[in-house]
Backbone bond lengths (Angstrom), bond angles and torsions (degrees), N, CA, C in turn:
res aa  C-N    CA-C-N  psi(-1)  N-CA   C-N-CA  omega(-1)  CA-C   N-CA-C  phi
1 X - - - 1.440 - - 1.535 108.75 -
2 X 1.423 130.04 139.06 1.070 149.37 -169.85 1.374 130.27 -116.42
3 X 0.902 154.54 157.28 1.914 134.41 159.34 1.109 104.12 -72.45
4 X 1.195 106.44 156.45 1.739 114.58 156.83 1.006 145.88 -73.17
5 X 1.428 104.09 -51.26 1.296 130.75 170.05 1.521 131.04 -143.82
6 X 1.101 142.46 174.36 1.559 148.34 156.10 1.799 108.18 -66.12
7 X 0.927 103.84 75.31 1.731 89.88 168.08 1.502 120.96 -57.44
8 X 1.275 127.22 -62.03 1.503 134.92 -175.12 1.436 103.91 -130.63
9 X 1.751 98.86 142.05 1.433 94.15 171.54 1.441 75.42 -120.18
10 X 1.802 105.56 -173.34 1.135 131.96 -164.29 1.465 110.00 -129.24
11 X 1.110 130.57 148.20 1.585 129.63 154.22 1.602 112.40 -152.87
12 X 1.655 114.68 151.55 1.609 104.65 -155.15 1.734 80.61 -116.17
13 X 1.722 107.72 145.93 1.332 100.79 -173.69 1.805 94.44 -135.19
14 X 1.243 113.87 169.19 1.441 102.95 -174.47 2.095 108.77 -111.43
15 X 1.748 92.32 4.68 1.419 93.19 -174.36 1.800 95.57 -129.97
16 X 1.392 116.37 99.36 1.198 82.84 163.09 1.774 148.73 -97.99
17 X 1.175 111.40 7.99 1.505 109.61 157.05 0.962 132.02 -98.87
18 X 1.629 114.62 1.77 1.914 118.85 130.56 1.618 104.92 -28.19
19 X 1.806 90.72 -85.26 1.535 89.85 -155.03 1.234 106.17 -56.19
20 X 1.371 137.74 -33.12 1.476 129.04 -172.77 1.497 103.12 -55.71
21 X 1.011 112.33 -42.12 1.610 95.79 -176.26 1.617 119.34 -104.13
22 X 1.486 122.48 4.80 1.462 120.23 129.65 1.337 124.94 -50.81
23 X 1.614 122.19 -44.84 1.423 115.33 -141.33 1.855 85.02 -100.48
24 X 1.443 116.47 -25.76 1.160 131.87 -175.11 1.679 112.10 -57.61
25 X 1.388 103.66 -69.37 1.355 119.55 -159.91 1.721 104.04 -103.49
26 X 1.283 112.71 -52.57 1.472 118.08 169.52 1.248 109.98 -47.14
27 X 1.502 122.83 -64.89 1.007 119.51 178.74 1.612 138.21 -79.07
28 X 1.555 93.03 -14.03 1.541 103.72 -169.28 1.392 124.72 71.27
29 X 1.240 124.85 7.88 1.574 122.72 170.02 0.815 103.85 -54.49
30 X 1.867 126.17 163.74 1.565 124.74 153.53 1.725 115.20 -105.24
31 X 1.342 96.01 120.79 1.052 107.69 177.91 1.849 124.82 -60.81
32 X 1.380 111.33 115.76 1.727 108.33 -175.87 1.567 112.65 -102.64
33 X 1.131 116.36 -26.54 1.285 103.71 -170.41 1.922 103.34 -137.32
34 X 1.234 102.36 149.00 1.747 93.80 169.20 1.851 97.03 -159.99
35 X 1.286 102.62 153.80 1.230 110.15 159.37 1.573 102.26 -149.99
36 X 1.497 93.87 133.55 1.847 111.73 173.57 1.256 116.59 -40.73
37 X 1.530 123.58 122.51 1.352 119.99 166.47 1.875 100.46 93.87
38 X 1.097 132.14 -22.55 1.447 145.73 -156.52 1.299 116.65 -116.01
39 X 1.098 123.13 -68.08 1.467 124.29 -163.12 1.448 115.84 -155.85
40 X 1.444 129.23 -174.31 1.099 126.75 147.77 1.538 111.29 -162.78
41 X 1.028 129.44 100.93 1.571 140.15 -173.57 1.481 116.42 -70.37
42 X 1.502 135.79 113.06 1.100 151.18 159.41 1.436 126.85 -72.81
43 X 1.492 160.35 116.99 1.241 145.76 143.64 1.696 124.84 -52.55
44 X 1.241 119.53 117.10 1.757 111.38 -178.50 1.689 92.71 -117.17
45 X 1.260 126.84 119.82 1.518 118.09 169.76 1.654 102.29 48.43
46 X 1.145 121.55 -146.07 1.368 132.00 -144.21 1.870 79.89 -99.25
47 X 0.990 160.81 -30.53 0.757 174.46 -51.83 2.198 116.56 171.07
48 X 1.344 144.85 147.94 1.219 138.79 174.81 1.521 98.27 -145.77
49 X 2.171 93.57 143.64 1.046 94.46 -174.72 2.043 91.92 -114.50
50 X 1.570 84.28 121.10 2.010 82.58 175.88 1.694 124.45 -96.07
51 X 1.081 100.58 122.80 1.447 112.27 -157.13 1.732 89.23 -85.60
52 X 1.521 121.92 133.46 1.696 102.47 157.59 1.108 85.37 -135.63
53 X 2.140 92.40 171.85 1.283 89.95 155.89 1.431 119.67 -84.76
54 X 1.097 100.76 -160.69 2.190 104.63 -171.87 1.290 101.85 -70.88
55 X 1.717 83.78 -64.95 1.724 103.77 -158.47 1.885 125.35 -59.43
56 X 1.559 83.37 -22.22 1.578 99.56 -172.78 1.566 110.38 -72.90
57 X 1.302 83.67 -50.20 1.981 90.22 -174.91 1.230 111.24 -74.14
58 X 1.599 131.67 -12.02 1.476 142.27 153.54 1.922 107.37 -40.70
59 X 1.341 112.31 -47.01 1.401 107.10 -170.26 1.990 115.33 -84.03
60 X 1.360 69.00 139.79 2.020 75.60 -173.05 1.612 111.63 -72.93
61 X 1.407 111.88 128.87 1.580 127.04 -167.60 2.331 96.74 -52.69
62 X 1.057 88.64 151.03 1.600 92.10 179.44 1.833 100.53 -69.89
63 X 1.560 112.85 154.32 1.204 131.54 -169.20 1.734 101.41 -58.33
64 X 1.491 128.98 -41.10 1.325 119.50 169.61 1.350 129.63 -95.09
65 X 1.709 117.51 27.61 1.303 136.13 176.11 1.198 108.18 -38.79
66 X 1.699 132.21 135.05 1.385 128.39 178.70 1.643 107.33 -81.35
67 X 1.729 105.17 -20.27 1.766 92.06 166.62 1.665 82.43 -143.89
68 X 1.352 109.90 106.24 1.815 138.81 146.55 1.845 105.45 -29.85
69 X 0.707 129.82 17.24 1.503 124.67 173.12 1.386 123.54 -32.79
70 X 1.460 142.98 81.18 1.477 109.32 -161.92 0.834 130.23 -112.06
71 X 1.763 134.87 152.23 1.176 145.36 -174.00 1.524 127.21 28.32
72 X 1.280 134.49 89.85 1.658 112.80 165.28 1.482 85.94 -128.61
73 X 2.040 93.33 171.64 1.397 103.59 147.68 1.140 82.71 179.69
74 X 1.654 108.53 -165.93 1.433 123.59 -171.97 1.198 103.30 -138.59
75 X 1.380 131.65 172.33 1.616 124.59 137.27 1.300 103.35 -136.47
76 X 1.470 103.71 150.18 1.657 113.29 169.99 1.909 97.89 112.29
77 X 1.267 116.61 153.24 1.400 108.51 160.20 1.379 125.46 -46.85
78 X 1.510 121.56 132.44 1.454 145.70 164.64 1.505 87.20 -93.81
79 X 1.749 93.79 168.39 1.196 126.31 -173.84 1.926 118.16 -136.53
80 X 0.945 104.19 99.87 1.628 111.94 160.02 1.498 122.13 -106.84
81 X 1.722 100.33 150.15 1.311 110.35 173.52 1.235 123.01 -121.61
82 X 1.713 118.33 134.86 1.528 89.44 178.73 1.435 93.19 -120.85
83 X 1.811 105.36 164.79 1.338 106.04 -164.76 1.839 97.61 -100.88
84 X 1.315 101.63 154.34 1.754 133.30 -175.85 0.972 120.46 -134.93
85 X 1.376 135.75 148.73 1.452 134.11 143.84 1.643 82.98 -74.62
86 X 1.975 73.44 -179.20 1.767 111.31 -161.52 1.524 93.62 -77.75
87 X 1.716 129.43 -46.72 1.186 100.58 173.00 1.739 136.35 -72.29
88 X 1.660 103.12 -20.88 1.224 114.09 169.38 1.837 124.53 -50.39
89 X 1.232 93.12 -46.59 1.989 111.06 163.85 1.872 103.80 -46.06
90 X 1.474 96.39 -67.42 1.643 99.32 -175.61 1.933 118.18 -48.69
91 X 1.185 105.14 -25.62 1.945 129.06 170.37 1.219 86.63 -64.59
92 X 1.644 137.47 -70.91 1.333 109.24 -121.44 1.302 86.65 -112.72
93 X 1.675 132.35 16.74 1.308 95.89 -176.62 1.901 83.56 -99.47
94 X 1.135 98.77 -9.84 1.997 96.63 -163.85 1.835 89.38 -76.88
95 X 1.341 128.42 -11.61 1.389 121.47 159.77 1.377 130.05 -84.98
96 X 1.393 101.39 -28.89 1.754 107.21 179.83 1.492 98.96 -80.43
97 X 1.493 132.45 -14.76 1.236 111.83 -156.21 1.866 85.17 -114.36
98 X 1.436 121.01 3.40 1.397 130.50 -173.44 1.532 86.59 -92.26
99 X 1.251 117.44 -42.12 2.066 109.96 -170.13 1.576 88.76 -93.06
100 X 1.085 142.28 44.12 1.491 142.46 172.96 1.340 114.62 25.68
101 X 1.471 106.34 62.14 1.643 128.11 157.36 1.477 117.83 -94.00
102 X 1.166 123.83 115.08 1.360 125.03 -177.49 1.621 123.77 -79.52
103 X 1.508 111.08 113.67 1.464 107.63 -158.97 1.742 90.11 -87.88
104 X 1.065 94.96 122.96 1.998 122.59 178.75 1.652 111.65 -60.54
105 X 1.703 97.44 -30.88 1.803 107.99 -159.08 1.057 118.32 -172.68
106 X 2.007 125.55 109.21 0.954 123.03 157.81 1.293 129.13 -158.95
107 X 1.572 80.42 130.91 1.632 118.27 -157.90 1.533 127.22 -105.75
108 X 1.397 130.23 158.99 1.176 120.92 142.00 1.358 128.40 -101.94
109 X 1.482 129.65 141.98 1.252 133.83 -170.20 1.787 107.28 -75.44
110 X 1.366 109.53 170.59 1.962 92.79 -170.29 0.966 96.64 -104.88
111 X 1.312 134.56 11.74 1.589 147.04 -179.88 1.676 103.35 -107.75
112 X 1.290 110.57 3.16 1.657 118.05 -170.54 1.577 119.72 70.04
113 X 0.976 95.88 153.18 1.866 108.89 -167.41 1.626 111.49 107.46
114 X 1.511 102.28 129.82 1.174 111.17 137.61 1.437 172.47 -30.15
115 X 1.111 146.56 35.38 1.482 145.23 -175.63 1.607 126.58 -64.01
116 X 1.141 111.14 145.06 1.271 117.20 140.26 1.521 129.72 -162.15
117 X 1.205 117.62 177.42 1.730 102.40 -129.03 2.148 74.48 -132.84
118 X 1.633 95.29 -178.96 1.600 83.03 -155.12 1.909 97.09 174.52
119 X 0.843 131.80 119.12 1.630 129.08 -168.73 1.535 94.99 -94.33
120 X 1.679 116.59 152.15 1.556 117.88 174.88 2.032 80.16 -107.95
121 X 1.576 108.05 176.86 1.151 114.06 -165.03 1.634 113.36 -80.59
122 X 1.648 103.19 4.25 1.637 85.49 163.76 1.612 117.93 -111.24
123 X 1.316 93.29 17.88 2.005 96.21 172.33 1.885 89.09 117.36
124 X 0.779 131.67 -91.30 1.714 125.38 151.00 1.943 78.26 80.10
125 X 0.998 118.30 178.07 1.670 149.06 155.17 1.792 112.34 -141.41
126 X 1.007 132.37 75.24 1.396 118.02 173.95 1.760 111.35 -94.37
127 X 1.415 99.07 171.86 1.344 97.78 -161.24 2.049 91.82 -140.09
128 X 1.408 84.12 155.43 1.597 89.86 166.43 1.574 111.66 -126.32
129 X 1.115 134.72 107.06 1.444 115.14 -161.70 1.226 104.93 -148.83
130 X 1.425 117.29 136.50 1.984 132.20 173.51 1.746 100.00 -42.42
131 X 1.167 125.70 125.95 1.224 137.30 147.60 1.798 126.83 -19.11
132 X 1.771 89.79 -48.16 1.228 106.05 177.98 1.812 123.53 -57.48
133 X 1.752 99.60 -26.99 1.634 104.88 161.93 1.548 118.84 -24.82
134 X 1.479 107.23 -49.62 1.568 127.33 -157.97 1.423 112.80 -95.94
135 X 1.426 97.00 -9.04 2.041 92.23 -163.14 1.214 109.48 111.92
136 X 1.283 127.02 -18.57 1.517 117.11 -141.62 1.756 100.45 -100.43
């Protein structure tokens, strides 16, 4: 038995109505879930991207929590990718670089595919990249 898929990834940010309104408006996700000081939940395709903060998701849920969730976080830039065709890449970098996002990197892989690389406002690495990078 195997997984299926990636349901949620994660990334820990230190501002969150930065990223809400990077991942919001920059990016156009729709935002489903948020709580102040905590989180802020995005939908991407079948798929959600959960924004926390560090420090918050560091503290352990109280002993009669209605959902026990426990402890993560990260520090330092994480990394997400989202997948594109080759003309979809050429869209989003002439938009990220239209909301004055500075694209870091863009390349082709020697295995074919597209990338380019791109910071969200808490240091983040995200990526936009052809499927085909991977095989897929």
């Amino acid at each position: 038995m195997t997984p299926a898929a990636i349901l949620e990834a994660a990334l820990y940010v230190d501002d969150l109505d930065a990223a809400e309104a990077f991942y919001g408006e920059t990016l156009g996700l729709t935002r489903i879930s948020a709580v102040e000081g905590r989180h802020v939940f995005f939908r991407c395709g079948s798929a959600l991207v959960l924004l926390f903060d560090a420090e918050a998701t560091e503290v352990p849920p109280a002993q009669d929590a209605r959902l026990p969730v426990p402890p993560h976080g990260a520090r330092g830039p994480g990394h997400l990718c989202f997948a594109a065709s080759g003309d979809e890449i050429v869209r989003w970098k002439a938009r990220l670089q239209n909301a004055g996002v500075a694209i870091e990197a863009d390349f082709e892989w020697p295995q074919g595919g597209r990338s380019i690389y791109f910071r969200d406002p808490a240091g983040n690495s995200l990526e936009f990249a052809e499927p085909k990078i991977w095989g897929l």
